[in-house]
The first five atom37 places (N, CA, C, CB, O) and aatype in JSON, in Angstrom:
{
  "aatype": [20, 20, 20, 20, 20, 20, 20, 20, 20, 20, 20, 20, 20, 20, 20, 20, 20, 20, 20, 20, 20, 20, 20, 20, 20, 20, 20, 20, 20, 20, 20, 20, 20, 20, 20, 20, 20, 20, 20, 20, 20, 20, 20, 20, 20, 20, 20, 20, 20, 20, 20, 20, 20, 20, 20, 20, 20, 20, 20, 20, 20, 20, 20, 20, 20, 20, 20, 20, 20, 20, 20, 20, 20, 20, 20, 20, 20, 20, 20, 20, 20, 20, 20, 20, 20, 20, 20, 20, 20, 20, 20, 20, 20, 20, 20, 20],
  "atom_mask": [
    [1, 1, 1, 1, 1],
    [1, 1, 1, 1, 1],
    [1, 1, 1, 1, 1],
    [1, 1, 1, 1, 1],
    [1, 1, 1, 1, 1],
    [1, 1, 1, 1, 1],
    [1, 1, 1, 1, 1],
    [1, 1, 1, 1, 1],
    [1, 1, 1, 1, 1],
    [1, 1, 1, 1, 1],
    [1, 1, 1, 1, 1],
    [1, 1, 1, 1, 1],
    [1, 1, 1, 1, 1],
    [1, 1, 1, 1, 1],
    [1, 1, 1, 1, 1],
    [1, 1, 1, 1, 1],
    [1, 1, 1, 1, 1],
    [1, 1, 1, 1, 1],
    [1, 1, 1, 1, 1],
    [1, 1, 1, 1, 1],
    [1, 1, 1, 1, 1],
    [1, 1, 1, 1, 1],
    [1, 1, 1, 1, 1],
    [1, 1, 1, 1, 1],
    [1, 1, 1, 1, 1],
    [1, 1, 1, 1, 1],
    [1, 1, 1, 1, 1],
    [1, 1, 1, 1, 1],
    [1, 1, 1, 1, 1],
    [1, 1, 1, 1, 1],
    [1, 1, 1, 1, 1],
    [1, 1, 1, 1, 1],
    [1, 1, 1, 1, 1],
    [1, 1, 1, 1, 1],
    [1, 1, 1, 1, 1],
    [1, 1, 1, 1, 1],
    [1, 1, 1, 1, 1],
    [1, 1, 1, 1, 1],
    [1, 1, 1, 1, 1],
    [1, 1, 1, 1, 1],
    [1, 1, 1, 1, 1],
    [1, 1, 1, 1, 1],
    [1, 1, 1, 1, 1],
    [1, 1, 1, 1, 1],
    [1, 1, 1, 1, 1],
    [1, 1, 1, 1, 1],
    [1, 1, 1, 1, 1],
    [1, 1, 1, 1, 1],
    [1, 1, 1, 1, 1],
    [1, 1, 1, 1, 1],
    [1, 1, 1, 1, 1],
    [1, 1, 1, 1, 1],
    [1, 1, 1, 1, 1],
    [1, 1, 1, 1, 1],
    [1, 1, 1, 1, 1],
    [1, 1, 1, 1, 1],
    [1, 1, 1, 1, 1],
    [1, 1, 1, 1, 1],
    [1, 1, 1, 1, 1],
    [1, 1, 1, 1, 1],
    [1, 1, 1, 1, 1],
    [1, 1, 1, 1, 1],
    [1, 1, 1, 1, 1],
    [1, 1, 1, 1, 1],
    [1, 1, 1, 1, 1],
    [1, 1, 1, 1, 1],
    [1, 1, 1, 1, 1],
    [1, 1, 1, 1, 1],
    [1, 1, 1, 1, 1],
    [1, 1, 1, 1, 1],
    [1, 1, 1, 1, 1],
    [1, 1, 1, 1, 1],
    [1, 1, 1, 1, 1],
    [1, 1, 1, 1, 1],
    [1, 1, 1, 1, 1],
    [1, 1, 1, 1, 1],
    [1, 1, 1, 1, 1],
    [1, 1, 1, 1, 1],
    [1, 1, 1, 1, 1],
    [1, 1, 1, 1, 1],
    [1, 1, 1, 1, 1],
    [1, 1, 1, 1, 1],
    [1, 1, 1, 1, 1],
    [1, 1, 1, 1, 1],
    [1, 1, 1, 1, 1],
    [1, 1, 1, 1, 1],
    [1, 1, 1, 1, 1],
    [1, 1, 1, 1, 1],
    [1, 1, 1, 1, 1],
    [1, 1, 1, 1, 1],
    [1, 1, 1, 1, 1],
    [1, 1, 1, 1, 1],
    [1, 1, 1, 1, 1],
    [1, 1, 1, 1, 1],
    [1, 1, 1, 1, 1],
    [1, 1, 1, 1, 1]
  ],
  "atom_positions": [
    [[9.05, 0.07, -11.62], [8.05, -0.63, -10.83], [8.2, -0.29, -9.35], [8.17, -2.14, -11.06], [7.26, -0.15, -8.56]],
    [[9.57, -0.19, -9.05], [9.55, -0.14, -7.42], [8.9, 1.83, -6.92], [11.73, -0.56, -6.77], [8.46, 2.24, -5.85]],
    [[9.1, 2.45, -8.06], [8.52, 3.76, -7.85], [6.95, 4.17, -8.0], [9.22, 4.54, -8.72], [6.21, 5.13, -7.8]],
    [[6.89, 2.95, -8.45], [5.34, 2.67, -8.02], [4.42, 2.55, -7.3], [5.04, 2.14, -8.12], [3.33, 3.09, -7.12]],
    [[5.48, 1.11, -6.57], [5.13, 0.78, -5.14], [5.36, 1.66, -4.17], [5.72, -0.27, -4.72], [4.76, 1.71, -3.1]],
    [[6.15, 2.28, -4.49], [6.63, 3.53, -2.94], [5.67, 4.38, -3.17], [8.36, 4.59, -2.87], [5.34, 4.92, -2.11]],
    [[4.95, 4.81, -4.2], [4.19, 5.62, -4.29], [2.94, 5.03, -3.68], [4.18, 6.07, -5.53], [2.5, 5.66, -2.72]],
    [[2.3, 3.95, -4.04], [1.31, 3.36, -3.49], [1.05, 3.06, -1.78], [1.38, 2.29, -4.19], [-0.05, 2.9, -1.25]],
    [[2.08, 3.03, -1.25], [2.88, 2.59, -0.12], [2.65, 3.82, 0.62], [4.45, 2.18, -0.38], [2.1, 3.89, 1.72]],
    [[3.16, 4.89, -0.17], [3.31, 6.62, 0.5], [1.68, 6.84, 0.72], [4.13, 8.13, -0.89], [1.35, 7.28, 1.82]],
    [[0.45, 6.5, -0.46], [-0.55, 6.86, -0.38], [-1.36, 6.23, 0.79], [-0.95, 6.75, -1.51], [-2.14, 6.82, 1.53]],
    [[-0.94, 4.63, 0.8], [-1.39, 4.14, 1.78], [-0.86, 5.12, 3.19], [-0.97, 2.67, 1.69], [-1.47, 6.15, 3.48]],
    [[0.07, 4.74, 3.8], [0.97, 5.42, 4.89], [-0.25, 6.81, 5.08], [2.95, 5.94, 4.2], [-1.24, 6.56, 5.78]],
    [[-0.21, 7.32, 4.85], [-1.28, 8.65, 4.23], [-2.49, 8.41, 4.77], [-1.56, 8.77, 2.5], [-2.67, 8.62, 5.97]],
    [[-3.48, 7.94, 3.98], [-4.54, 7.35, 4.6], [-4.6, 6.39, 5.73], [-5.06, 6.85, 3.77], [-5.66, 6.05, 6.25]],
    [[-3.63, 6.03, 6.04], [-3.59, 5.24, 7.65], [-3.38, 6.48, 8.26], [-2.24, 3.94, 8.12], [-4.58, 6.77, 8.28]],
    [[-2.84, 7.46, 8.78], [-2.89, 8.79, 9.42], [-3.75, 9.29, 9.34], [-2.19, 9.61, 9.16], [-4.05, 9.97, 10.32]],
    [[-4.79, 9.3, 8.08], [-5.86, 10.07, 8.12], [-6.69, 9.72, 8.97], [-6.41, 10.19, 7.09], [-7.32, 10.47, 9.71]],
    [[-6.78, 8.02, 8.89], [-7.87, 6.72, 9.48], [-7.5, 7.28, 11.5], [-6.97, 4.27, 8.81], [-8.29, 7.53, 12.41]],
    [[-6.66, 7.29, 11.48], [-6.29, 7.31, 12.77], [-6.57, 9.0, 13.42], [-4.66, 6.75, 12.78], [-7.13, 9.31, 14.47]],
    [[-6.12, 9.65, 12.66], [-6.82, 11.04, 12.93], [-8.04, 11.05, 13.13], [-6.71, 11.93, 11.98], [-8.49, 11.72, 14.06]],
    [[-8.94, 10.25, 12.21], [-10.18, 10.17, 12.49], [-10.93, 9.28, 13.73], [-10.57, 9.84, 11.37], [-12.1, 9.31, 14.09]],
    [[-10.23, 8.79, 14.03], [-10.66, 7.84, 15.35], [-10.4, 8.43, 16.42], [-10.0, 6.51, 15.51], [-11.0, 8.38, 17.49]],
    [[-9.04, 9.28, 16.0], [-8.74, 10.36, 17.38], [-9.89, 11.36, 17.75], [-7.38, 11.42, 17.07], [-10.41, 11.62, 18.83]],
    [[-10.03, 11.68, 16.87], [-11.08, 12.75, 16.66], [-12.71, 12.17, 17.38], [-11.18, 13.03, 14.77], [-13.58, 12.71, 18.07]],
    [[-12.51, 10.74, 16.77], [-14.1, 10.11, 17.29], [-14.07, 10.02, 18.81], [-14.49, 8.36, 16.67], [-14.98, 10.41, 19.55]],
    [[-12.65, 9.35, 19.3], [-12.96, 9.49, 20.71], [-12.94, 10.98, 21.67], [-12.0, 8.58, 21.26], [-13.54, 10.91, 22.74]],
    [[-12.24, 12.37, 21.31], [-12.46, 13.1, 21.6], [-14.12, 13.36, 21.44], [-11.58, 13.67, 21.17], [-14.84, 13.4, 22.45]],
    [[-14.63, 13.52, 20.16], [-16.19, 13.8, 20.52], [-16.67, 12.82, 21.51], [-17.19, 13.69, 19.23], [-17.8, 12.98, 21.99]],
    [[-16.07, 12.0, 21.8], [-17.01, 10.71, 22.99], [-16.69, 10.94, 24.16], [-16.69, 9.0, 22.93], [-17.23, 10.47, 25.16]],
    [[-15.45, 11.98, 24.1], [-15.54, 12.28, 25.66], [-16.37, 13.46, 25.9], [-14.11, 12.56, 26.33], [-17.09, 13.66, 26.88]],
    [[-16.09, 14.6, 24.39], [-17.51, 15.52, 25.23], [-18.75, 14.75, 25.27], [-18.04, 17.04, 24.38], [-19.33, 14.95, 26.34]],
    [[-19.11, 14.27, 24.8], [-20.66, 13.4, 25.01], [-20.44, 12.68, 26.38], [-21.04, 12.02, 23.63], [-21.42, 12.68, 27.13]],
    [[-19.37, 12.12, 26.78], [-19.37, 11.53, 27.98], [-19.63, 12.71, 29.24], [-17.97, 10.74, 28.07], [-20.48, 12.58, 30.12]],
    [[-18.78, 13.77, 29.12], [-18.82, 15.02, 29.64], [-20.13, 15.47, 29.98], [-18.23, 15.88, 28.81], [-20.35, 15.69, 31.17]],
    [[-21.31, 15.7, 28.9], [-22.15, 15.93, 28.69], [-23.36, 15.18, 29.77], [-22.02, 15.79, 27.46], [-24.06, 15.75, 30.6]],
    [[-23.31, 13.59, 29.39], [-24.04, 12.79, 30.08], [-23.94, 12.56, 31.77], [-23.81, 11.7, 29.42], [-24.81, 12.18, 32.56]],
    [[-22.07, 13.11, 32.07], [-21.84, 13.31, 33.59], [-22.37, 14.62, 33.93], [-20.28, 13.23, 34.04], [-22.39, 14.95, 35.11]],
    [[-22.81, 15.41, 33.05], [-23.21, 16.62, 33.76], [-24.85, 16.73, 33.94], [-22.64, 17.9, 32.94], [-25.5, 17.43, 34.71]],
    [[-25.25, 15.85, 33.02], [-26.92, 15.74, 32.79], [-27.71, 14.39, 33.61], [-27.21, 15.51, 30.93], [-28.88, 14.01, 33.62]],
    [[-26.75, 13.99, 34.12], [-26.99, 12.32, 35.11], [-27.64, 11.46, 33.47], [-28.86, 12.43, 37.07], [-28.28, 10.45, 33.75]],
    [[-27.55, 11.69, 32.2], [-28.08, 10.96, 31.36], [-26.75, 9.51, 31.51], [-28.32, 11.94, 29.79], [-25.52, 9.56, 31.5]],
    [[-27.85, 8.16, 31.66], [-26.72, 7.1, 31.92], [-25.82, 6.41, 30.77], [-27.37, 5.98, 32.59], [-26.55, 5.71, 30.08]],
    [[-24.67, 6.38, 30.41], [-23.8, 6.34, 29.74], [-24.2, 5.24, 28.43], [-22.69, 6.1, 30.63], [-23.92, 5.5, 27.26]],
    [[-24.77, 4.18, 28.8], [-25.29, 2.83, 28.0], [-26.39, 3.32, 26.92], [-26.06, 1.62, 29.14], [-27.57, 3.46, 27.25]],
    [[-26.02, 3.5, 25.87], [-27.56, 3.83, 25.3], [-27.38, 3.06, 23.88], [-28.0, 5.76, 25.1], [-26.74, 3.35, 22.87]],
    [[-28.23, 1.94, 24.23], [-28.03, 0.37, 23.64], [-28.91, 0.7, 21.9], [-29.14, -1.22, 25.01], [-28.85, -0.09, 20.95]],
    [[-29.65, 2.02, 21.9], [-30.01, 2.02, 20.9], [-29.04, 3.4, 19.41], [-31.55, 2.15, 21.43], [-28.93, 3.72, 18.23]],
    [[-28.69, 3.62, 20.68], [-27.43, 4.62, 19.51], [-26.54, 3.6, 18.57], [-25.95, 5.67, 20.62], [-26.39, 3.56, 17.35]],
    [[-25.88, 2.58, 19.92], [-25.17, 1.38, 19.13], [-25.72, 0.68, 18.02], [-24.91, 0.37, 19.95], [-25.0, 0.26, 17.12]],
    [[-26.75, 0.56, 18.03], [-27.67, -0.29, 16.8], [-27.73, 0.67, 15.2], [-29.65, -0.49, 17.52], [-27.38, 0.39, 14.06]],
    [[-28.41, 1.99, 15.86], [-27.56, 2.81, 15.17], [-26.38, 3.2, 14.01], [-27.32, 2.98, 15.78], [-26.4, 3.42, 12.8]],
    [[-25.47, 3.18, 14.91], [-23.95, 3.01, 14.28], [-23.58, 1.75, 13.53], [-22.89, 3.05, 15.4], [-22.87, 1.55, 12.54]],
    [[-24.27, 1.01, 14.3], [-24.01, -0.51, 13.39], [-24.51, -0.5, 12.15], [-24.71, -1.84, 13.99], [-23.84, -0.56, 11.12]],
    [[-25.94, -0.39, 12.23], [-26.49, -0.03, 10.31], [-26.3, 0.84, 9.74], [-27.77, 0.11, 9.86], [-26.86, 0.89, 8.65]],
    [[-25.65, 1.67, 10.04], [-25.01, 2.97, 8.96], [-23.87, 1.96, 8.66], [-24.4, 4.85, 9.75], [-23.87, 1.45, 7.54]],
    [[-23.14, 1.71, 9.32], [-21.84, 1.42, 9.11], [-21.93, -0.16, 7.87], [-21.06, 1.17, 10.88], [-21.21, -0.45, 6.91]],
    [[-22.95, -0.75, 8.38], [-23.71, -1.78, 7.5], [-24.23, -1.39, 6.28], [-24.78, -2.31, 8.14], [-23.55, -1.89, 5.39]],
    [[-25.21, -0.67, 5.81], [-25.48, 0.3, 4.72], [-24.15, 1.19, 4.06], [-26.55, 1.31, 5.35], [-24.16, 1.57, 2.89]],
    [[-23.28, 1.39, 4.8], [-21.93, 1.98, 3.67], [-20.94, 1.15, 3.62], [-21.13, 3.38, 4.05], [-19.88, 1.66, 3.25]],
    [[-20.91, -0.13, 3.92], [-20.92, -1.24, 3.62], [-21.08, -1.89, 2.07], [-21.73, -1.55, 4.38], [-20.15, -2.1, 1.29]],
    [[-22.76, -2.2, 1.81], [-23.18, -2.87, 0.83], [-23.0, -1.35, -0.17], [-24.76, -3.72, 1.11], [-22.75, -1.52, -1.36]],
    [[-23.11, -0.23, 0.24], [-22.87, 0.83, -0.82], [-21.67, 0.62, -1.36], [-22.92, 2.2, -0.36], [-21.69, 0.3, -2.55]],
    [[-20.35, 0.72, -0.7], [-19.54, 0.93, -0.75], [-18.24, -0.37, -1.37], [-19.66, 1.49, 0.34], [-17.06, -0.19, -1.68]],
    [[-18.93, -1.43, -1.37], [-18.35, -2.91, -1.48], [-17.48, -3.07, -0.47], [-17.6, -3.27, -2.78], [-16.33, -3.49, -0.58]],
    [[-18.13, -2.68, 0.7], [-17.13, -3.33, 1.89], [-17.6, -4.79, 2.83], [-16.95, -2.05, 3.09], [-18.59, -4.56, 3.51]],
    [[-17.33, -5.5, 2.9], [-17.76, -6.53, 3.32], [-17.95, -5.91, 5.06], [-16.72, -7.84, 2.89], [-17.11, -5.51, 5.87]],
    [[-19.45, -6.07, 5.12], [-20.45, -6.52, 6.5], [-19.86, -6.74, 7.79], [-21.19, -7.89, 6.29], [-19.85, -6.04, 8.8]],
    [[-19.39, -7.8, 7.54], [-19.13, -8.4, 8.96], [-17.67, -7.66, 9.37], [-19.0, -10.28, 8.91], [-17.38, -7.34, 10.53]],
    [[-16.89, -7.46, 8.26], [-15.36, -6.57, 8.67], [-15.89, -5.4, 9.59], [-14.4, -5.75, 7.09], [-15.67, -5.12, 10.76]],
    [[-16.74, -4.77, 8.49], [-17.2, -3.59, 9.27], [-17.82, -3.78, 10.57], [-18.12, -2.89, 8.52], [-17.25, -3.14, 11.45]],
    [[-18.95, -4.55, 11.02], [-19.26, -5.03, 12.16], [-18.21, -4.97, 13.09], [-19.7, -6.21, 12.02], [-18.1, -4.1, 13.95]],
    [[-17.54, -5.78, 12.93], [-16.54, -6.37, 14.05], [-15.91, -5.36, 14.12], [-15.62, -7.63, 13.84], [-15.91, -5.04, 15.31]],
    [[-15.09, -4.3, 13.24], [-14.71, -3.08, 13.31], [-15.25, -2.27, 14.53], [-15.03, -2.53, 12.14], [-14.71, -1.97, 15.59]],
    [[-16.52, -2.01, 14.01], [-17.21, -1.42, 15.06], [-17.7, -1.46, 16.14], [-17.74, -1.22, 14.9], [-17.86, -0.55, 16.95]],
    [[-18.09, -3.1, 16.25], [-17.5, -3.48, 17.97], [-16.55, -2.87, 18.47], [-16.95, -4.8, 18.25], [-16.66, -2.17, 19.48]],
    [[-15.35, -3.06, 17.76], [-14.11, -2.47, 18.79], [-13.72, -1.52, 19.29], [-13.21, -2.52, 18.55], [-13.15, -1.31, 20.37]],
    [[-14.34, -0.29, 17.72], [-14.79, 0.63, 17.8], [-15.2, 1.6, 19.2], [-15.52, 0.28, 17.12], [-14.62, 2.45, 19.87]],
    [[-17.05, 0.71, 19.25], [-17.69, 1.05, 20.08], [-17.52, 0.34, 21.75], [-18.82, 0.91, 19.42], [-18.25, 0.63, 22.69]],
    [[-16.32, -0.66, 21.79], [-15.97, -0.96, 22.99], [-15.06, 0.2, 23.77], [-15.32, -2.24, 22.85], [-15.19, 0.61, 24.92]],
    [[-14.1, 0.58, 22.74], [-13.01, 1.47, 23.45], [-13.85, 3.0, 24.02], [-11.61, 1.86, 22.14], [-13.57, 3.55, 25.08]],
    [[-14.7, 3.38, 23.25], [-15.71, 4.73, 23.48], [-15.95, 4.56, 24.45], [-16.94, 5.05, 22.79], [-15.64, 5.39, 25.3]],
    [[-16.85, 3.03, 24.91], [-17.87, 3.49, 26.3], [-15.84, 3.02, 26.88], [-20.06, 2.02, 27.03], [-15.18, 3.93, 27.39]],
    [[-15.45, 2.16, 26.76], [-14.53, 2.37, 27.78], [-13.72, 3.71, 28.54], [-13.75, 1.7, 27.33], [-13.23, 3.96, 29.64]],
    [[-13.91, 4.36, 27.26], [-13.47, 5.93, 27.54], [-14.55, 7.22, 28.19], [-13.01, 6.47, 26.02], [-14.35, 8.33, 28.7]],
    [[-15.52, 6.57, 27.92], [-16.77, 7.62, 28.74], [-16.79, 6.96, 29.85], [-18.45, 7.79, 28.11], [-17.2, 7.75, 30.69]],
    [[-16.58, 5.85, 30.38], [-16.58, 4.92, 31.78], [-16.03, 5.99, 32.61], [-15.57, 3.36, 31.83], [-16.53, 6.73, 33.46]],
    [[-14.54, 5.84, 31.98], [-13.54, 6.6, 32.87], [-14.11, 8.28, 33.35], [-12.01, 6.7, 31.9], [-14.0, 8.69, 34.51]],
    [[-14.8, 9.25, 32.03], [-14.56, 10.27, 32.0], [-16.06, 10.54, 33.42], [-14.47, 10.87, 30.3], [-16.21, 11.45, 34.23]],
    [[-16.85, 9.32, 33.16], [-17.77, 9.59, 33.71], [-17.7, 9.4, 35.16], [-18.62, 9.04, 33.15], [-18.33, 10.1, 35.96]],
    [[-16.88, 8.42, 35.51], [-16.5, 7.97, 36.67], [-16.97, 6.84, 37.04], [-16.71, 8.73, 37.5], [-17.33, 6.6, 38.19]],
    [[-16.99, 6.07, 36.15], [-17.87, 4.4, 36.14], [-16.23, 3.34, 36.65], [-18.74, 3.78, 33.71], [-15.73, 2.63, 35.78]],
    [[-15.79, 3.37, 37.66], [-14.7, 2.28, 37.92], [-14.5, 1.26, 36.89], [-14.99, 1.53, 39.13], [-15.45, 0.48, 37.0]],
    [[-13.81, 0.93, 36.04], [-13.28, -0.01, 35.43], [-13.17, -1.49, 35.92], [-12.25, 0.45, 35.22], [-12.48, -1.84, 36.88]],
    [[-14.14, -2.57, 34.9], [-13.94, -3.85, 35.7], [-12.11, -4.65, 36.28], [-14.76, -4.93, 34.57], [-11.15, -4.66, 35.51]],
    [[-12.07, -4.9, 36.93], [-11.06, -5.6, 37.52], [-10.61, -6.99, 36.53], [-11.6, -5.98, 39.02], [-9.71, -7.74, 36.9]]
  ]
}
């Protein structure tokens, strides 16, 4: 039984690296997009991309049997740390 669990444990461990690779990865593409928008004066806020991301993430959700609101709130946090990271890249001063 306990070679079970280590195995399950190992798989998890695994997919948390992957999860996190992948977020690494998300905020790198958000800084070229941030990059992008400092070079094009396009302004960093774009309140309808977020809406966006939210119902995909909502729709693979009910596909997927993931409960809604996890995902939501996920993606708030998600999408807080991004613009926080295009703020910087863009040169938007950070609130105090």
């Amino acid at each position: 039984m306990t070679n079970a669990l280590e195995d399950l444990r190992a798989r998890l461990d695994a997919l948390d690296l992957e999860l996190l690779a992948t977020l690494r990865d998300r905020i790198r593409c958000c800084v070229e997009i941030a990059e992008y928008k400092r070079e094009n004066n396009v302004p960093m806020m774009q309140p309808h991309r977020i809406g966006i991301v939210q119902r995909r993430a909502a729709r693979f959700g009910q596909e997927h049997d993931i409960d809604g609101d996890f995902l939501y709130r996920l993606y708030e946090l998600i999408i807080a740390e991004t613009c926080r990271v295009e703020d910087h890249v863009i040169g938007v001063p950070a609130p105090s």
